[in-house]
N, C-alpha and C positions, 0 to 999 in steps of 0.2 A: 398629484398627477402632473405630467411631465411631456408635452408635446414637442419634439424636436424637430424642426422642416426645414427644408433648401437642399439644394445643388450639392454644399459643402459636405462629402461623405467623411470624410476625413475629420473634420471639425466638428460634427456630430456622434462621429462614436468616440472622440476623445472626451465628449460629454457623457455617454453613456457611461465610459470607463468612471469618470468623475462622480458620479451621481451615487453606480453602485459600490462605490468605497464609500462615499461619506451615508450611506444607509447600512451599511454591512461591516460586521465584521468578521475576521477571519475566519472565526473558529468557527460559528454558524454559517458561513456564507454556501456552506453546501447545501445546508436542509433550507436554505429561505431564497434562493437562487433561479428564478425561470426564465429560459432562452426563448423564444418565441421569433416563429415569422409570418406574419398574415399571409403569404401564399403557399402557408404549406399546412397552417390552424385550421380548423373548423369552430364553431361558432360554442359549442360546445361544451370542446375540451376548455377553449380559453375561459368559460367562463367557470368552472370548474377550478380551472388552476387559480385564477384572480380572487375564487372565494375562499381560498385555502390558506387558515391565518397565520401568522409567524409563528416559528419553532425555537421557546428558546431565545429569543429576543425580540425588539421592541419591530422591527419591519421586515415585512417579507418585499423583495422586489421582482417585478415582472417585467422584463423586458420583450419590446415589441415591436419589431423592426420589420420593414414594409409594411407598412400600415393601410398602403394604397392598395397590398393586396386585399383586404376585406373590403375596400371600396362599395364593391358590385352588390355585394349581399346587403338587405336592407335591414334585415334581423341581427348581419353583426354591427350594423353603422350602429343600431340603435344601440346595439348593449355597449357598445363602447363611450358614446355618448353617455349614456343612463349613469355609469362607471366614474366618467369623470367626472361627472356633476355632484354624485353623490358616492362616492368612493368605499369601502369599505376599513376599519380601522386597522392599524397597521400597514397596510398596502402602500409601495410606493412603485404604481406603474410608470414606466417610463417607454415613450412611443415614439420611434423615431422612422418619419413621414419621408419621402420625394413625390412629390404632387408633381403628376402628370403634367406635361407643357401644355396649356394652354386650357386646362381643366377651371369649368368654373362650379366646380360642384360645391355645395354647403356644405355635406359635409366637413370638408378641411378646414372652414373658418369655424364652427360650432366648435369643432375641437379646439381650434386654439383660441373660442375665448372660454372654451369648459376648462381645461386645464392649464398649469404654466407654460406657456408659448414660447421657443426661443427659434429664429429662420436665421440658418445657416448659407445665407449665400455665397454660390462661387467666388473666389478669390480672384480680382481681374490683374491680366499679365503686370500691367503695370505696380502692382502693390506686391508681387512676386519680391524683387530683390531685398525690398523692405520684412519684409516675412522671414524672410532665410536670413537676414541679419539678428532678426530679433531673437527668432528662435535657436542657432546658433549658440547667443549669447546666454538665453534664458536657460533654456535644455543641457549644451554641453561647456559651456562657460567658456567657448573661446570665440575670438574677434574673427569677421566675415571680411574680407577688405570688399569694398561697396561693385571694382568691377569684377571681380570673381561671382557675386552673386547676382549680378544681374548677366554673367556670361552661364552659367548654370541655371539661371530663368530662362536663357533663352531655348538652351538645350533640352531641358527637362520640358517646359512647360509648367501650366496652374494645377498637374496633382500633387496635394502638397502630401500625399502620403508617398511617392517615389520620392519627391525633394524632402521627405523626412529622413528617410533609407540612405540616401546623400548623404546627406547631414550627418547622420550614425558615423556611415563608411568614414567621410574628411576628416570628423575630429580624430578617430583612431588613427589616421594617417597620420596628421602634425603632431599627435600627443603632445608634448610641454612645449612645443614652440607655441602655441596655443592662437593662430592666427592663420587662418587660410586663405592663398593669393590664388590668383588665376593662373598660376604653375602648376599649384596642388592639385586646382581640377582636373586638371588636362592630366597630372599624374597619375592620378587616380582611377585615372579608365575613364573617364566622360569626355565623348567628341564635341568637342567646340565646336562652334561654325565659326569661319573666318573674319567675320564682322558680323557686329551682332546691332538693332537696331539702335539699343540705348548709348553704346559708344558712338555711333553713328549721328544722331541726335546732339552729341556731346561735339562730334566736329564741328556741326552747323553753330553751336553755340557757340565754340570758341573761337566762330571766323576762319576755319581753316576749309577752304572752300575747294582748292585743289585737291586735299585730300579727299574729302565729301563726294566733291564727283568722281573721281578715281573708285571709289570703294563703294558706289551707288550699286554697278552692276551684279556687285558681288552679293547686295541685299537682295537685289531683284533674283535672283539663280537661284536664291535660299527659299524661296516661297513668297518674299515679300511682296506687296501690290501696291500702288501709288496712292488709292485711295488710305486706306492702313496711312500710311507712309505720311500723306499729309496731314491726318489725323492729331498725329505726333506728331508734328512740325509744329501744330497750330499749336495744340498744348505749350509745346516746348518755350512759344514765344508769348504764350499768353501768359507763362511762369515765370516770364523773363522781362513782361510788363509789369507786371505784379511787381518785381525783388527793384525794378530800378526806379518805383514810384514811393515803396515803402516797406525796403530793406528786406533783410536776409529773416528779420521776425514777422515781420507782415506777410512775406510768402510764408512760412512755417507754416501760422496761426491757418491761410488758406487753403491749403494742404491735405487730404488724407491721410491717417494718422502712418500707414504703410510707407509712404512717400515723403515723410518731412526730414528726413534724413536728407534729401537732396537740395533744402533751403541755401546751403552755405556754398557749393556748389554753382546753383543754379545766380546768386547772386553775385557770384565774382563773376561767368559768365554778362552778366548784366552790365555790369561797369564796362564792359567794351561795345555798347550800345550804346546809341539816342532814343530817344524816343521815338523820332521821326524813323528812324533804320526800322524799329520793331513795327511803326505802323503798315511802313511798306511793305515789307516782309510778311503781314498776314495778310492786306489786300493781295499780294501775288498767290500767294497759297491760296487763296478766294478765286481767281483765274483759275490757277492749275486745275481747282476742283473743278470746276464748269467743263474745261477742256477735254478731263478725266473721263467725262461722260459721254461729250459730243464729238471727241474726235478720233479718228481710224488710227492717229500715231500711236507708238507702245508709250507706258505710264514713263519709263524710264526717261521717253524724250523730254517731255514736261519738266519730270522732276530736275534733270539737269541743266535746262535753259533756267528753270527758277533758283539755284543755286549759281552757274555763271552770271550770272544779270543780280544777285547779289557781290558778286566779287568785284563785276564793272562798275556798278555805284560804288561800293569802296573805294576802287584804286581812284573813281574821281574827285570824291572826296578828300 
């Protein structure tokens, strides 16, 4: 038995996919094959079809997707319960859940510790560009160049089944040049936005401070908010403590597996800091936030006194 839950719709049905190939095979997968969705099952039929044993080979599989629809009914929580505790032979149900925000109902933990539990959560923006490199490389065998994929995180956003569909479309585009820049996105029909925040981020690191405020307004027009904004500042520098304390492998090793890609990066970055630059640097960002909260000016003003008042301890320096 087979509980799937989270956020990640995308990353759970590429489990389902997965699961009913390595229980099925072809030539039976029609007679031993059931689709199911708890908001449209009754109690029933489903348990009818779960009793119904392989045809013809060794598992029949059931698939059962909203799960949260049988939530309400008491008589299906129990059978499905009753099911995975004590399963029927041959059967490989597989149940793929999104629990309601904010739900603390038992049911959903009983299930997952009656059957195999796997929680698919949302992929956060930041582990996006990391994602679309991997996958890229894993799925269509060609190279992502690092700002092309985080200029298609920005655009796309975390559904990674649109940023799959991407992914499809690019490779067919480069065919044998086998490497997709941030040319190719933009050739391909996907609107860029003008500055995006990870390049953005990427000025502050490399000290280039005119341009950063120059190109501040343009993040603010695109949706961005100061708060956000500091967010990733703070990271950025806290990344940036990390790599000049104890190198391009020490940050790796700290890293999110999506994000280590950025270690070698983030450490040459480092080498044109002190110590003392990065302390200050996040005490001010500590400022901005307070600011952020308690004062009538727009985010934007903050942001750009705390990027010029970087550049003036510089030039004193």
């Amino acid at each position: 038995m087979f509980y799937l839950h989270g956020a990640d719709h995308f990353q759970k049905d590429q489990a389902v996919r997965a699961l009913i190939d390595a229980h099925l095979d072809e030539a039976t997968r029609d007679f031993n094959l059931d689709l199911l969705r708890g908001t449209e099952v009754d109690t029933e039929t489903l348990a009818s079809v779960i009793a119904t044993p392989p045809m013809m080979a060794e598992w029949r599989v059931v698939v059962l997707r909203e799960v949260e629809g049988l939530a309400s009914s008491k008589h299906a929580r129990e059978e499905l319960i009753r099911i995975a505790g004590d399963p029927p032979p041959g059967l490989a149900l597989i149940m793929s859940c999104t629990v309601p925000a904010g739900s603390k109902a038992k049911f959903y933990s009983t299930l997952a510790r009656a059957a195999r539990s796997v929680e698919f959560k949302a992929i956060n923006e930041a582990d996006v560009p990391g994602w679309i490199m991997q996958r890229a490389q894993g799925e269509h065998g060609i190279d992502f160049a690092p700002d092309a994929a985080q200029a298609l995180g920005v655009a796309i956003g975390t559904n990674l089944g649109v940023l799959s569909q991407e992914l499809s479309k690019l490779a067919d585009f480069v065919g044998d040049r086998g490497t997709v820049t941030i040319e190719d996105v933009a050739a391909a029909g996907t609107k860029l936005p003008s500055q995006d925040r990870w390049r953005w981020f990427d000025l502050v690191g490399d000290r280039k401070f005119d341009e950063a405020a120059r190109t501040l307004p343009l993040l603010m027009q695109q949706g961005e908010n100061g708060v956000g904004l500091v967010i990733g500042l703070a990271t950025q520098f806290l990344r940036l403590g990390i790599a000049a304390e104890e190198g391009a492998g020490g940050l790796e090793r700290s890293l999110p597996r999506h994000q280590r890609w950025l270690a070698g990066r983030v450490a040459t970055q480092a080498r044109r800091w002190t110590s003392a630059e990065i302390d200050s640097a996040l005490a001010g960002l500590l400022d901005v936030d307070r600011l952020l909260k308690a004062s009538p000016h727009t985010d934007e003003h903050f942001l750009e006194a705390w990027i010029l008042g970087l550049r003036v301890r510089a030039e004193a320096a």
